[in-house]
C-alpha positions, 0 to 999 in steps of 0.5 A: 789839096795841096800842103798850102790849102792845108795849113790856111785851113789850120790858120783858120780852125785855131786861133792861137796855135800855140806849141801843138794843135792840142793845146791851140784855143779853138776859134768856135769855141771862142765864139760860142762863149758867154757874152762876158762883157754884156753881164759884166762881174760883180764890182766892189762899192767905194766903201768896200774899197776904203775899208780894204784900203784902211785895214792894209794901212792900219797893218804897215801901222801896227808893224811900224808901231811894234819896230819902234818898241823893240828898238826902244827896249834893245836900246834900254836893255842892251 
């Protein structure tokens, strides 16, 4: 086999060759993988999403409620 027939055979084995063969994704285990999208991962409920969405503004709240404060007694005290 010549150097041509090789490195078709190398394109085929690897799907991302990457930097060195060692580190290449193997297309058999690609193939052989869980069917990811038929048992698809867990997905947060509307609610859940709210509430995240709630403690992060009540958050920048409490922040900017404590700015205001120092501000006031920088401006009193000073």
């Amino acid at each position: 086999m010549s150097e041509i027939g090789s490195i078709i055979i190398y394109q085929l084995d690897f799907l991302i060759p990457g930097m060195a063969p060692s580190f290449a994704s193997s297309l058999k285990h690609i193939l052989q993988s869980s069917k990811s999208r038929i048992y698809p991962l867990f997905r947060p409920q509307r609610k859940h999403l709210r509430t995240v969405l709630e403690e992060n503004l009540g958050f920048f709240f409490e922040r900017a409620t404590t700015d205001v404060f120092a501000i006031l007694f920088f401006e009193r005290y000073s």
